[in-house]
C-alpha positions in Angstrom: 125.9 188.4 18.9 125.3 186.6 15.1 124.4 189.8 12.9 121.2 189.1 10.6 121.1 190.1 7.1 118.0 189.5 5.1 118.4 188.9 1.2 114.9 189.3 -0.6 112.9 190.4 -3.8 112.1 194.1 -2.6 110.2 195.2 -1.0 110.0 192.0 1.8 113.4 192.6 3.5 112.4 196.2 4.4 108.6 194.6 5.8 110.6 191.6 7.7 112.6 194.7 9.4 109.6 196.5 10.0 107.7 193.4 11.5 110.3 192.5 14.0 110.8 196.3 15.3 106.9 196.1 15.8 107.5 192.5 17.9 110.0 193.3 19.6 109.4 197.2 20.0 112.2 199.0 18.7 114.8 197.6 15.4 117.2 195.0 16.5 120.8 195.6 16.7 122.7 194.1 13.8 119.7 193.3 11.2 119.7 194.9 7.9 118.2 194.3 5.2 119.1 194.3 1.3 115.7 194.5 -1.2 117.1 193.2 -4.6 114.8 195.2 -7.1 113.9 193.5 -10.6 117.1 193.4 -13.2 119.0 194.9 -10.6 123.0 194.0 -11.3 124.3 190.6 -9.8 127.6 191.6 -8.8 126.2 195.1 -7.3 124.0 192.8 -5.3 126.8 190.4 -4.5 129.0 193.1 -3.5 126.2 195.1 -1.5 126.2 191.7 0.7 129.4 191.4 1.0 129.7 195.0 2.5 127.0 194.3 4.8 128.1 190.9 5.9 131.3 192.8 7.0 129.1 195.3 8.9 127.0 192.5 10.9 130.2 190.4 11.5 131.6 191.0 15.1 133.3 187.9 15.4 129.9 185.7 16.5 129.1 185.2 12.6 126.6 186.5 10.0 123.1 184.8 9.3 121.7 185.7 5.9 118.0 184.8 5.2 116.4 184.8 1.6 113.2 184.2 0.1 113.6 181.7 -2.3 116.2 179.6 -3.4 117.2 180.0 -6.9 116.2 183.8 -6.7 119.0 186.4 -7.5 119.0 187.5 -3.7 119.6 184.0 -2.7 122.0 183.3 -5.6 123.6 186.1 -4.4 124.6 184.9 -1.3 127.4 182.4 -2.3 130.7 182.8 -1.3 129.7 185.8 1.1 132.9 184.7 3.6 134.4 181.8 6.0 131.8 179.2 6.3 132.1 179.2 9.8 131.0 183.0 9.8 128.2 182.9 7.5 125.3 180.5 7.1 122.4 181.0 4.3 118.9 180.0 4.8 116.3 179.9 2.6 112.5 180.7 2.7 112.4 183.5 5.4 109.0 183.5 7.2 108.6 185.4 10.2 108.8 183.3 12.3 111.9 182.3 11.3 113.2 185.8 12.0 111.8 186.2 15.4 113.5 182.7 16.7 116.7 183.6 14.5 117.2 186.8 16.5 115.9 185.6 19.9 118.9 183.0 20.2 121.5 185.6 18.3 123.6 185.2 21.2 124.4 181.7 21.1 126.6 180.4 18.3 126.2 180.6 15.0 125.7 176.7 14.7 122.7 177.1 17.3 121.3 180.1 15.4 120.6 178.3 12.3 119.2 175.2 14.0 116.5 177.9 15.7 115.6 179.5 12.7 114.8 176.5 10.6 112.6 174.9 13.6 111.2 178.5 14.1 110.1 178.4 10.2 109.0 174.6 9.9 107.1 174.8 13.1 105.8 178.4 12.3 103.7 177.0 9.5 100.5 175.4 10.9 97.2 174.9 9.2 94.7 177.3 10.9 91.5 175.7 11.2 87.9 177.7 11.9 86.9 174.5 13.7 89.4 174.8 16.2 89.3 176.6 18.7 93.1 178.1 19.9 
């Protein structure tokens, strides 16, 4: 199973966790969450994600979402292991997340392809003309 680690200007990583235990009625296995509060230290953050990268790892991989790129959380995230083990995406939406951890059992490869068509098809203009 990929572990999930989300990298985000606090307090959105704790609100992403609390959003997919409400969808999928109870908290994931192997999705934390790291809220990177203003002027917080870089290498405290990088080594926070490191330390939780190792705790999501199992062997299947480690996907790491963040917010923005650019962002300390995302900035963060370099060098966080083996390529092969750990992917970085960012611009986390929740819908994102939800397809991101309802393939976490296929590859890590096949993860990331999810999540990115989970977050580009995820964002649709809602109209009040149309009717859904």
């Amino acid at each position: 199973m990929v572990g999930i680690l989300l990298m985000t200007h606090a307090p959105l990583g704790s609100a992403f966790l609390q959003a997919a235990a409400h969808v999928f009625r109870a908290m994931p296995e192997r999705l934390e969450a790291i809220d990177v509060i203003a002027d917080q230290n870089t290498d405290q953050v990088h080594q926070l994600a490191l330390e939780a990268v190792q705790r999501l790892n199992s062997g299947s991989g480690v996907l790491v979402l963040t917010d923005i790129m650019g962002g300390t959380p995302s900035n963060c995230c370099r060098q966080l292991g083996e390529p092969d083990q750990v992917a970085v995406i960012a611009g986390i939406s929740l819908p994102m997340l939800l397809r991101a951890l309802t393939y976490r059992h296929d590859t890590l490869d096949v993860v990331v392809e999810m999540a990115l068509a989970g977050g580009q098809n995820g964002a649709t203009r809602v109209d009040s003309r149309v009717r859904i």
